[in-house]
ZAVEX-234581 format. One line per field, with one value per residue (C-alpha): residue in three letters; residue number from 1; x negated, y negated, z negated. Coordinates in nm, 2 decimals. Layout:
# residues N
r	(ALA,...)
k	(NUM,...)
c1	(X,...)
c2	(Y,...)
c3	(Z,...)
//
This chain:
# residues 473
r	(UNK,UNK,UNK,UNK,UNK,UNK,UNK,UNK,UNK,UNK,UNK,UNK,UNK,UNK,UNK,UNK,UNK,UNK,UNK,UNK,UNK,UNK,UNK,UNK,UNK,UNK,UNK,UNK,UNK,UNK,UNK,UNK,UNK,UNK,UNK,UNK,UNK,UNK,UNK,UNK,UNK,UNK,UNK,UNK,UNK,UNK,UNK,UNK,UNK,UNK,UNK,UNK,UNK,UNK,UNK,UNK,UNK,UNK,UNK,UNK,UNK,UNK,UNK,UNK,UNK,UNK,UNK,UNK,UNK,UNK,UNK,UNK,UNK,UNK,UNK,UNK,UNK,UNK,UNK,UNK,UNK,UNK,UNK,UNK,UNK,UNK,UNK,UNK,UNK,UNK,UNK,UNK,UNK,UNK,UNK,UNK,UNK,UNK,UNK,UNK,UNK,UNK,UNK,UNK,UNK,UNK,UNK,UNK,UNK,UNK,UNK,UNK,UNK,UNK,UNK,UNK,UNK,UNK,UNK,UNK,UNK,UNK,UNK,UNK,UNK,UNK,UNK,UNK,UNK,UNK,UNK,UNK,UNK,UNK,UNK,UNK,UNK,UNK,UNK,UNK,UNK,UNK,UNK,UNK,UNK,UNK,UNK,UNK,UNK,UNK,UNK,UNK,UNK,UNK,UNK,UNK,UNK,UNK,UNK,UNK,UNK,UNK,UNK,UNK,UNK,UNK,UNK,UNK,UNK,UNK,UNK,UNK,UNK,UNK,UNK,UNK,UNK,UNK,UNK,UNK,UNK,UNK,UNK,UNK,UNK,UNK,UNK,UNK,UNK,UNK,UNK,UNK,UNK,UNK,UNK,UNK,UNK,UNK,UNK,UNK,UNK,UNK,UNK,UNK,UNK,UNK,UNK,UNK,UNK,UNK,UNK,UNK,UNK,UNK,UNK,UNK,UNK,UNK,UNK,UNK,UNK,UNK,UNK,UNK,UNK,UNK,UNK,UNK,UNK,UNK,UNK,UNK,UNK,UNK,UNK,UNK,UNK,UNK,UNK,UNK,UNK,UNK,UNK,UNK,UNK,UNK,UNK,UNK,UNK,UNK,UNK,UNK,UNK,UNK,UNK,UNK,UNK,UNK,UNK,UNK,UNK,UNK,UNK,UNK,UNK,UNK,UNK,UNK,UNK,UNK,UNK,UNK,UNK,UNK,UNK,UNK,UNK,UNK,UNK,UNK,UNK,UNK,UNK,UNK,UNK,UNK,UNK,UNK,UNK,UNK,UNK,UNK,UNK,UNK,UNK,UNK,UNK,UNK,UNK,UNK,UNK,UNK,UNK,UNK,UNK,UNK,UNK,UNK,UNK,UNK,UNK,UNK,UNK,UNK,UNK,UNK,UNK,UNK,UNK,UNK,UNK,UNK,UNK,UNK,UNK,UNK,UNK,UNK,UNK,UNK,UNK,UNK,UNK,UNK,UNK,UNK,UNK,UNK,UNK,UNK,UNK,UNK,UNK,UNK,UNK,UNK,UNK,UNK,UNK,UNK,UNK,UNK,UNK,UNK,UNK,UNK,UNK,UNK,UNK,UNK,UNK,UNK,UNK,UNK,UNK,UNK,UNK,UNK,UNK,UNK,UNK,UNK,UNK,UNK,UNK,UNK,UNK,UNK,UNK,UNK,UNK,UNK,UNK,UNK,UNK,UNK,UNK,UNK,UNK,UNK,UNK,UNK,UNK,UNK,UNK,UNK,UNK,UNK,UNK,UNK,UNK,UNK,UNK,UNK,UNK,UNK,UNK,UNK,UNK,UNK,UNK,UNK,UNK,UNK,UNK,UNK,UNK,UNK,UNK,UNK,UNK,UNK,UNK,UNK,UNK,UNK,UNK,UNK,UNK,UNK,UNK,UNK,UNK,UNK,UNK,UNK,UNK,UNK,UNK,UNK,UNK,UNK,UNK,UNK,UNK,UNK,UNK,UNK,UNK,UNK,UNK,UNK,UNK,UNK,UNK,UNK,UNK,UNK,UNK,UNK,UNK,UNK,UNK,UNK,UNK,UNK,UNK,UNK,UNK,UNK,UNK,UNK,UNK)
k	(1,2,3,4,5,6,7,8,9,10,11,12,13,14,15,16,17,18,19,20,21,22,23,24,25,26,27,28,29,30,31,32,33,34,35,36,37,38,39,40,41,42,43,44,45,46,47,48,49,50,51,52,53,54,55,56,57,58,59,60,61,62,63,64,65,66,67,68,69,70,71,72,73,74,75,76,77,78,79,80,81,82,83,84,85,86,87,88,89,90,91,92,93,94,95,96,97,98,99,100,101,102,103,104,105,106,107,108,109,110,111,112,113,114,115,116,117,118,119,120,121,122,123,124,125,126,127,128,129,130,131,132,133,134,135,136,137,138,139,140,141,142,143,144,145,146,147,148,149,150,151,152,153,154,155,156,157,158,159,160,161,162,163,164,165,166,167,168,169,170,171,172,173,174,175,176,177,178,179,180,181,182,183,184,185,186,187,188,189,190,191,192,193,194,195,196,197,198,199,200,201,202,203,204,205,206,207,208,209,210,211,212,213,214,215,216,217,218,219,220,221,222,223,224,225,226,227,228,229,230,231,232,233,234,235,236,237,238,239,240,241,242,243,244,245,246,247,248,249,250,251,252,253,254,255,256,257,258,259,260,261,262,263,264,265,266,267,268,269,270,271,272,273,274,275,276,277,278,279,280,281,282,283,284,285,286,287,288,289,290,291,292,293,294,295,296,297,298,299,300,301,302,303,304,305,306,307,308,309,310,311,312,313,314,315,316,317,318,319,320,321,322,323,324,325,326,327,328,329,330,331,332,333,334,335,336,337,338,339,340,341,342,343,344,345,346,347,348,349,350,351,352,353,354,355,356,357,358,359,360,361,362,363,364,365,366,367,368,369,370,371,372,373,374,375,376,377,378,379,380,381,382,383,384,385,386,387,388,389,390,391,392,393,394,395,396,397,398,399,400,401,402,403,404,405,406,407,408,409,410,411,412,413,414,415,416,417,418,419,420,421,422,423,424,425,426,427,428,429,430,431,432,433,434,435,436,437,438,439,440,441,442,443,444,445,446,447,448,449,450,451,452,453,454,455,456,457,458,459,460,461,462,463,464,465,466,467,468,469,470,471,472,473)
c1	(-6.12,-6.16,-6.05,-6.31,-6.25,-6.37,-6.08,-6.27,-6.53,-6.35,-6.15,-6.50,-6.66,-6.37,-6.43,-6.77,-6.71,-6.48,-6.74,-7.01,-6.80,-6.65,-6.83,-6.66,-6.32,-6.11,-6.04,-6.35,-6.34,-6.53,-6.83,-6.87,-6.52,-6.55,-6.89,-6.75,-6.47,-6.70,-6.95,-6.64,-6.47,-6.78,-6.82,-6.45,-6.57,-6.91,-6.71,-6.44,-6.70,-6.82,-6.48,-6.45,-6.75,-6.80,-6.43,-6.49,-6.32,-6.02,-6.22,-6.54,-6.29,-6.09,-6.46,-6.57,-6.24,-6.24,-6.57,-6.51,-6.15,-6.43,-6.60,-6.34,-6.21,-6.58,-6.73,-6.45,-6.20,-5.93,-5.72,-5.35,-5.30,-4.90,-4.66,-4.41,-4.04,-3.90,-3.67,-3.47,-3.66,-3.94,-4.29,-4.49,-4.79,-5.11,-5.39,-5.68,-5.43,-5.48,-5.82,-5.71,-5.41,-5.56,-5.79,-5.50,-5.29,-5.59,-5.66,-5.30,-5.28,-5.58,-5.44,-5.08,-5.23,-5.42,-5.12,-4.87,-5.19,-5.00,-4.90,-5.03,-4.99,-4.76,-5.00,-5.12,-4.80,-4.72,-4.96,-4.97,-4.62,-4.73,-5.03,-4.79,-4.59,-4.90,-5.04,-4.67,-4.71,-5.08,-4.98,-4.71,-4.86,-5.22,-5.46,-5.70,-5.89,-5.65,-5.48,-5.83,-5.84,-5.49,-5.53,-5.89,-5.74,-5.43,-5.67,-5.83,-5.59,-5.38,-5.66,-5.69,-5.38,-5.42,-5.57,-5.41,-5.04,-4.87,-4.68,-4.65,-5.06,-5.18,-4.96,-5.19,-5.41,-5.77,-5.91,-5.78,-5.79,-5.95,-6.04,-6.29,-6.05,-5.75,-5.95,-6.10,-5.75,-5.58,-5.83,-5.84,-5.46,-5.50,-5.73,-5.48,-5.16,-5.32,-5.50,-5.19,-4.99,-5.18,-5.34,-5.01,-4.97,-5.21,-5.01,-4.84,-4.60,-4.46,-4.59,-4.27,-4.28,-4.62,-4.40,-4.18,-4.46,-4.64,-4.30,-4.27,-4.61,-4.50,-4.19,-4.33,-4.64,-4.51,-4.19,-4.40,-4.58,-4.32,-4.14,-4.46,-4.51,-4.13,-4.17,-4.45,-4.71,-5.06,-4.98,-5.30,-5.20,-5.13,-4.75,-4.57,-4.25,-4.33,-4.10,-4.25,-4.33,-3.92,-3.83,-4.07,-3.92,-3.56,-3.70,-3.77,-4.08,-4.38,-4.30,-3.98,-4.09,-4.36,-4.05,-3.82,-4.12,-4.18,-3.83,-3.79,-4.13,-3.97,-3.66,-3.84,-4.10,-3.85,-3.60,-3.94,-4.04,-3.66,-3.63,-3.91,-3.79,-3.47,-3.55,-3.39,-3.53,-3.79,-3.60,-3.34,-3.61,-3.81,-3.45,-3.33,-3.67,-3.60,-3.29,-3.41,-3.67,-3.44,-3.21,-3.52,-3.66,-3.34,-3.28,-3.64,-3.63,-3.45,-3.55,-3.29,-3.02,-3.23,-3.35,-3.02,-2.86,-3.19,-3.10,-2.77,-2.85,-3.12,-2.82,-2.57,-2.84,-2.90,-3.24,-3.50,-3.58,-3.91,-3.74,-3.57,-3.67,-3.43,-3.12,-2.77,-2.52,-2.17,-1.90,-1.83,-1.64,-1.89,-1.80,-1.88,-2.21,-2.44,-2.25,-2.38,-2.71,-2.72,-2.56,-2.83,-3.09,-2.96,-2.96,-3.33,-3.61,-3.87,-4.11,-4.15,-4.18,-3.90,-3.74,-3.34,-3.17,-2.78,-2.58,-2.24,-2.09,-1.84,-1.58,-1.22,-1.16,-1.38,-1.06,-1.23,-1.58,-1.80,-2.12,-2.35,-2.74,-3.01,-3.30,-3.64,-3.93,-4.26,-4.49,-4.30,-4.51,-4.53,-4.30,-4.28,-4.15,-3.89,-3.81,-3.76,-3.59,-3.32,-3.29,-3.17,-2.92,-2.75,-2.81,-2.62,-2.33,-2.26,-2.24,-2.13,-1.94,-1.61,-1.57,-1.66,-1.58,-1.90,-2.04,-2.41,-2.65,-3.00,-3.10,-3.27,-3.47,-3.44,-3.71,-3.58,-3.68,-4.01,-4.16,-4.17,-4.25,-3.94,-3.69,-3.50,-3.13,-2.94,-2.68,-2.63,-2.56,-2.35,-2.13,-2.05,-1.79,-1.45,-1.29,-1.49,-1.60,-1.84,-2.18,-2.26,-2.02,-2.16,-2.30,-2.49,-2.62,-2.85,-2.79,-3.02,-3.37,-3.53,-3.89,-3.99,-4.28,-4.66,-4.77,-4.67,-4.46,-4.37,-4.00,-3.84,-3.70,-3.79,-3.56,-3.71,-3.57,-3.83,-3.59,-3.28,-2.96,-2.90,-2.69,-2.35,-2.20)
c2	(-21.07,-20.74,-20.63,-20.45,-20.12,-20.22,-20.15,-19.83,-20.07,-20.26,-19.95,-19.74,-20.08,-20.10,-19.71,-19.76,-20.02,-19.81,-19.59,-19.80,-19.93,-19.65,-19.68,-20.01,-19.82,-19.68,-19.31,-19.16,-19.11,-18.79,-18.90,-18.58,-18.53,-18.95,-18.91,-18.56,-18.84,-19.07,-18.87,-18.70,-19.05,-19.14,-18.82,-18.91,-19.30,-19.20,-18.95,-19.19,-19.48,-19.15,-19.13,-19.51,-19.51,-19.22,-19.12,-18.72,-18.45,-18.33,-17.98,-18.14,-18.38,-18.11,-17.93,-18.19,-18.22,-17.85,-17.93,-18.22,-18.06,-17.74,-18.02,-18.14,-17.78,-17.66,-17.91,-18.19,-17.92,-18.06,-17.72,-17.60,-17.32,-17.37,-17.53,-17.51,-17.39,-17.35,-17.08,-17.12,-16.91,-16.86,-17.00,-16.98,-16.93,-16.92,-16.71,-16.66,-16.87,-17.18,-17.23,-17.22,-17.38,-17.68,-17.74,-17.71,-17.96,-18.20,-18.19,-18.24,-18.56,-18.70,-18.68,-18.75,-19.16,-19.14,-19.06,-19.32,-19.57,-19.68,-20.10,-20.33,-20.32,-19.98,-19.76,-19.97,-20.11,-19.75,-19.64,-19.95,-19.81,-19.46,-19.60,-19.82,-19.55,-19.31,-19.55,-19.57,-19.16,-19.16,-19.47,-19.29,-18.89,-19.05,-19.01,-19.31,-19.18,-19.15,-19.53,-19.66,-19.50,-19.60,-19.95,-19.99,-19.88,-20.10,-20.39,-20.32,-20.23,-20.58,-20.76,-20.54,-20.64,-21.03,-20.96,-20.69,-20.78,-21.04,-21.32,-21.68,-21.82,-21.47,-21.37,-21.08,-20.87,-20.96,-20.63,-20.27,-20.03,-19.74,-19.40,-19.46,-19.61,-19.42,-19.10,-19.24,-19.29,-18.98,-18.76,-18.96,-18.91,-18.54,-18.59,-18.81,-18.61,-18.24,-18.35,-18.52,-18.21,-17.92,-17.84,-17.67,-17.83,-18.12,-18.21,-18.54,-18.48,-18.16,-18.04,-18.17,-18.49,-18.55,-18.45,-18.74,-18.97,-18.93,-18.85,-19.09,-19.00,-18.63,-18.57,-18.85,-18.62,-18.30,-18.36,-18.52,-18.20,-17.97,-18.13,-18.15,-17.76,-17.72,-17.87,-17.65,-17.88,-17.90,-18.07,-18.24,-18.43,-18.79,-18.91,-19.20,-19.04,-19.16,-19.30,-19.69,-19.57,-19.56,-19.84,-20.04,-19.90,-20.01,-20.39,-20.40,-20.66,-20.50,-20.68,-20.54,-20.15,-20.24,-20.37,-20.10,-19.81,-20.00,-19.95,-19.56,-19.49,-19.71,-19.52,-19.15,-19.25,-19.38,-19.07,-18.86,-19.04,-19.07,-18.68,-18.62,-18.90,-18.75,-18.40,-18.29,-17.93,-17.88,-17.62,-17.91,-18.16,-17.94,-17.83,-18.20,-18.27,-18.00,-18.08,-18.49,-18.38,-18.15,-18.43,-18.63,-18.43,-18.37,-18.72,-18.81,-18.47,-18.65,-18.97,-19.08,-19.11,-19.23,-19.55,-19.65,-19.64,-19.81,-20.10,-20.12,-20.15,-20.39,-20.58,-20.53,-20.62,-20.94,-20.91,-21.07,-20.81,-20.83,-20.82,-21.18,-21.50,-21.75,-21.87,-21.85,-22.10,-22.09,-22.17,-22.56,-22.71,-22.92,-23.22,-23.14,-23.00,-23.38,-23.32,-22.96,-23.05,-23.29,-23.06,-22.78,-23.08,-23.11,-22.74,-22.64,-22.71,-22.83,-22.56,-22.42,-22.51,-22.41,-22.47,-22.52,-22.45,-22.46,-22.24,-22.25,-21.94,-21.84,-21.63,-21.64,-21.53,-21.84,-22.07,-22.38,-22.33,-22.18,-22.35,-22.18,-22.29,-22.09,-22.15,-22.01,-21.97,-21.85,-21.62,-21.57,-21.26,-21.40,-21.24,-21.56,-21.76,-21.50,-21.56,-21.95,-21.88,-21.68,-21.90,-22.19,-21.93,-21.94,-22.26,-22.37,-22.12,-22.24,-22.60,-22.55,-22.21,-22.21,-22.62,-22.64,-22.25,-22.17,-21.83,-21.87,-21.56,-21.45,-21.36,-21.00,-20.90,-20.56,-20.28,-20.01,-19.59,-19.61,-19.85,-20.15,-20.51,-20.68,-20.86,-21.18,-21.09,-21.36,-21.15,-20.95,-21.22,-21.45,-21.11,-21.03,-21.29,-21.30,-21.14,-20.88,-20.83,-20.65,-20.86,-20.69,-20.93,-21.21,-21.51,-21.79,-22.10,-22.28,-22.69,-22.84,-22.78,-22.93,-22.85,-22.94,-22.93,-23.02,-22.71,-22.76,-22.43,-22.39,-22.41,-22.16,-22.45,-22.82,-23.09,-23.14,-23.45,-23.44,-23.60,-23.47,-23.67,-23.86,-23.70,-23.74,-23.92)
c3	(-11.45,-11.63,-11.92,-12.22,-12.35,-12.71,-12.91,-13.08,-13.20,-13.49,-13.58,-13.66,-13.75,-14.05,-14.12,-14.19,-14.42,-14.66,-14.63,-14.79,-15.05,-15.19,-15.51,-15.56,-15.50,-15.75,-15.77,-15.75,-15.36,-15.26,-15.04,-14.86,-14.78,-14.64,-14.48,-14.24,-14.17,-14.02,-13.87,-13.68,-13.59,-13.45,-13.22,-13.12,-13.05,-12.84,-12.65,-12.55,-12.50,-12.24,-12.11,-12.05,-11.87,-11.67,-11.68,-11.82,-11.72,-11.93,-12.01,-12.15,-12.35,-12.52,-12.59,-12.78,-12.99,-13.06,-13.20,-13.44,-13.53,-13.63,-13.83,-14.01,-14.12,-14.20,-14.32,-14.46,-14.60,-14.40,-14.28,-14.22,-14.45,-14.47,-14.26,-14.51,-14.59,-14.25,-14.30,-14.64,-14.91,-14.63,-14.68,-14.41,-14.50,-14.17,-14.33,-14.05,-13.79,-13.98,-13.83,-13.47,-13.56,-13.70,-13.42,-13.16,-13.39,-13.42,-13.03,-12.96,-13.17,-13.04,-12.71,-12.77,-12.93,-12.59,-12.38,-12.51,-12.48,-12.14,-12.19,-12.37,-12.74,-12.76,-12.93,-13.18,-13.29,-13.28,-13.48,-13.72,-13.83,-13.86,-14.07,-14.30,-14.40,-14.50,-14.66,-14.89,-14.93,-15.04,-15.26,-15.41,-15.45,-15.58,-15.29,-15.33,-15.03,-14.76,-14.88,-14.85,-14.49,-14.37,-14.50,-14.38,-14.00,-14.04,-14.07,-13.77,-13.55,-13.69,-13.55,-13.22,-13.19,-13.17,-12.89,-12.74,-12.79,-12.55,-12.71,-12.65,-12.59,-12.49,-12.21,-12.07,-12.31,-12.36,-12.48,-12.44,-12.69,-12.44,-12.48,-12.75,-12.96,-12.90,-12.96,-13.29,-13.38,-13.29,-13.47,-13.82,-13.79,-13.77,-14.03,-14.27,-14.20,-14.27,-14.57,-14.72,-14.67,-14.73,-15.09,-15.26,-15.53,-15.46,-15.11,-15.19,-14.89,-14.66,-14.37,-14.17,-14.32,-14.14,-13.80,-13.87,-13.94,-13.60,-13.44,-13.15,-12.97,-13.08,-12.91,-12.62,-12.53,-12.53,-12.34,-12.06,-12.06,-12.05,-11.78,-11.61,-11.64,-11.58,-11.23,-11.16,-11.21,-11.45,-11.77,-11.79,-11.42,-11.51,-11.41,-11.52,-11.66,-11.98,-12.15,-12.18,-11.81,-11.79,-12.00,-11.78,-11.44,-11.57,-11.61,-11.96,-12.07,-12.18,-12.55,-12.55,-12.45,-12.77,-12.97,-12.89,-12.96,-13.29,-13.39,-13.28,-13.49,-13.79,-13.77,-13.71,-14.04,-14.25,-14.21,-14.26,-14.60,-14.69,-14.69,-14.84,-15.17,-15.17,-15.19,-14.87,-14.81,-14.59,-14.32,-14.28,-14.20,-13.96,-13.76,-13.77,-13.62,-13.35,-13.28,-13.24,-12.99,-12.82,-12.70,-12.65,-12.38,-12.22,-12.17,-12.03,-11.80,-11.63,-11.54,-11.22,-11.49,-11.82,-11.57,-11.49,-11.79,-12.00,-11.72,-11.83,-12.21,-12.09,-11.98,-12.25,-12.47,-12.33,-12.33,-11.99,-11.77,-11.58,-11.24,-11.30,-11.05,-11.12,-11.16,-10.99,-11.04,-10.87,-10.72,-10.65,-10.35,-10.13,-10.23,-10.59,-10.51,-10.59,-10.95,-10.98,-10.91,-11.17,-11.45,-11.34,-11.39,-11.72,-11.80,-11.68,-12.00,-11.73,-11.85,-11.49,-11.14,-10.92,-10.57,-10.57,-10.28,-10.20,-10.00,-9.82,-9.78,-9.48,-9.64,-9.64,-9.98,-10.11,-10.20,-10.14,-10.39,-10.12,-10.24,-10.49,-10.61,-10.66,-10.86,-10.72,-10.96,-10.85,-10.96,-11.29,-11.40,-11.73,-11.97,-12.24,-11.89,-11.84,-12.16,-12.09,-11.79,-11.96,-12.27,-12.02,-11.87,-12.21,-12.25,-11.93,-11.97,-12.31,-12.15,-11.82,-11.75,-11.93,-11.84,-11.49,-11.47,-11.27,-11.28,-11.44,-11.41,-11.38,-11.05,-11.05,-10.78,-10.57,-10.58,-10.42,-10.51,-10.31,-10.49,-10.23,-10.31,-10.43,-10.24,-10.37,-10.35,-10.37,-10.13,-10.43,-10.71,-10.46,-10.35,-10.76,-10.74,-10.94,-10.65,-10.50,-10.14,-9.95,-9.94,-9.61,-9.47,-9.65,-9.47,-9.64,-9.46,-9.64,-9.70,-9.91,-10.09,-10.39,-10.53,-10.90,-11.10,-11.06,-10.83,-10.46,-10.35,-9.98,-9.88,-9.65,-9.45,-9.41,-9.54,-9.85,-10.15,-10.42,-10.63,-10.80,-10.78,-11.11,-11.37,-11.36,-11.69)
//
């Protein structure tokens, strides 16, 4: 079933509206300076509806940007004259620059919403943040026309994001935002940031405070592009070293890379719009900045050392990686295994289907508890499963692993560098045992097998009980 690019739809649908009630608004909005708004939102839309369609090439794209960006200068006032006090004492002030400038600035943040636009959800809840805190800044400098903008947008994108974020009912998303919308959206942010900053003494924030506000798909886009041209490569050539891309790769949920990104552009914003309160001076902001995207690119540069250590924080934050497929329980003597079964019975929610199977291992070191259980579950793509799958995990150590001292532990499966299909490891989980040992040497013989659940799954061996011994009391 495919998924519709519509997501620019409601966004210009909700500009229009402001748009034809702006009478009925307070502040006297300007209608010319609303109406070049729209007219360029819409070239942005139709050319991403294009893009979505006929798929574009980069070169006509970036034409047609340079032209609205011309539109909004020319026609909607919107230009960078000053980018501030970067130096202390030193104003820098553009002059004839400004005009180039802005249009390279507007075309960089149309693309840099359309580059993070990789998972489901990220650049909306990205930019829903982004949009909250500009709506604060107009709010509190006295722009009535940018609020109405940011809070006409942050309605739409809230309910593009209904049906574009995954959480429990809506485990896949049923729209996409596309180019179309992402476009849309990266150019009325250009348009928002440089018209809330520039004006002298009518700019109700600094130029560097709008860096902080868009900060995330900032540092995110061009660092992707300068390792791409540090490598020798075109900058425009697609990769996936971004870093949801990353966070993804290192098992992360697609909620949780949306989570985490909603947090970094929470964090970026509020230091932005806390500076700016506080009077920090504007040199210290911009240098913070530089220095914040400094490390940043450093660390995604290089991406065989970010990837493991995100897997480790995965881990030490406790949170459900996408890679997990079940459940390891161990060690019990043989004898002891009918019990197991039952306490795992009483451990599992019964949300999912799953096949149990019980090994014996043939090890010397094994003292006696050489039997461990494994808990298969199929085809558990959907992230709110992993989620129930891991919830039980802490449900059963809390009950079972300091009394019956059984080592209780999600089993991860194994991709390895080239990308190939995943392997079930249960070598791996049943060779982390108190104790050590190489699980090269490990040999598991398989002696019993359970299914559960109302779907029929296929065992790996025959021998099948389809019921689970009683619990013990």
């Amino acid at each position: 079933m495919s998924t519709p690019f519509v997501g620019g739809f409601g966004l210009i649908a909700v500009l229009a509206l402001a748009y034809t009630l702006r009478d009925l608004l307070p502040g006297g909005l300007a209608p010319g300076s609303l109406l070049a708004l729209l007219v360029g939102t819409l070239g942005m839309f139709l050319t991403g509806l294009a893009d979505d369609i006929w798929h574009l090439g980069f070169k006509s794209r970036l034409l047609v940007q340079a032209a609205v960006a011309l539109s909004m200068i020319f026609i909607g006032g919107v230009e960078l004259a000053s980018l501030g006090e970067l130096l202390p004492g030193v104003q820098v002030e553009l002059g004839w620059i400004g005009v180039p400038l802005t249009v390279f600035a507007t075309i960089g943040l149309i693309n840099a919403v359309n580059m993070i636009d990789g998972i489901d959800g990220l650049s909306g809840a990205v930019s829903l943040v982004s949009l909250t805190f500009i709506a604060v800044v107009a709010h509190g400098g006295g722009n009535p026309a940018c609020l109405v903008v940011a809070l006409a947008l942050m309605g739409g994108l809230a309910g593009f994001l209904f049906y574009n974020l995954r959480y429990p009912g809506n485990v896949r998303a049923r729209v996409f935002l596309g180019d179309n919308g992402s476009m849309l959206l990266g150019f009325v942010f250009a348009w928002l940031l440089i018209a809330l900053s520039q004006g002298g003494d009518a700019a109700v924030m600094t130029p560097v405070t709008a860096l902080w506000l868009f900060a995330l798909p900032l540092m995110d886009t061009v660092g992707v592009m300068l390792r791409r041209i540090w490598l020798g490569r075109s900058p425009f050539r697609a990769d996936r070293h971004h870093l949801h891309h990353l966070l993804v790769r290192a098992g992360f949920r697609v909620c949780d890379v949306v989570a985490v990104a909603v947090l970094v552009q929470f964090v970026f914003a509020l230091i932005g719009v806390g500076g700016l309160w506080l009077g920090v001076p504007e040199y210290l902001m911009f240098w913070l900045f530089l220095a914040v995207f400094a490390v940043y690119f450093l660390v995604i540069a290089r991406p065989w050392r970010l990837v493991p250590w995100l897997q480790w924080l995965n881990r030490r934050l406790g949170l459900p990686s996408v890679q997990v497929r079940g459940i390891f329980v161990g060690y019990v003597r043989r004898e002891a295994c009918p019990q197991l079964l039952g306490l795992i019975a009483q451990g599992l929610s019964g949300r999912y289907d799953y096949q149990l199977r019980v090994f014996e291992i043939d090890r010397e070191d094994a003292q006696g508890r050489e039997v461990y259980c494994v808990v298969h579950v199929p085809n558990i793509g959907d992230e709110h499963l992993i989620g129930a799958v891991r919830r039980d995990v802490l449900r059963m150590r809390r009950r079972l692993a300091s009394k019956y001292g059984l080592d209780i532990r999600l089993l991860l499966s194994r991709v390895d560098d080239n990308g190939s299909p995943p392997a079930f490891d249960i070598a791996a989980a049943a060779g982390r045992r108190s104790g050590g040992g190489d699980r090269r040497d490990l040999r598991s013989t398989p002696i019993y097998s359970i299914e559960r659940g109302r779907h029929s799954m296929r065992s790996d061996h025959g021998g099948f009980d389809l019921s689970l011994p009683p619990p013990c009391r």
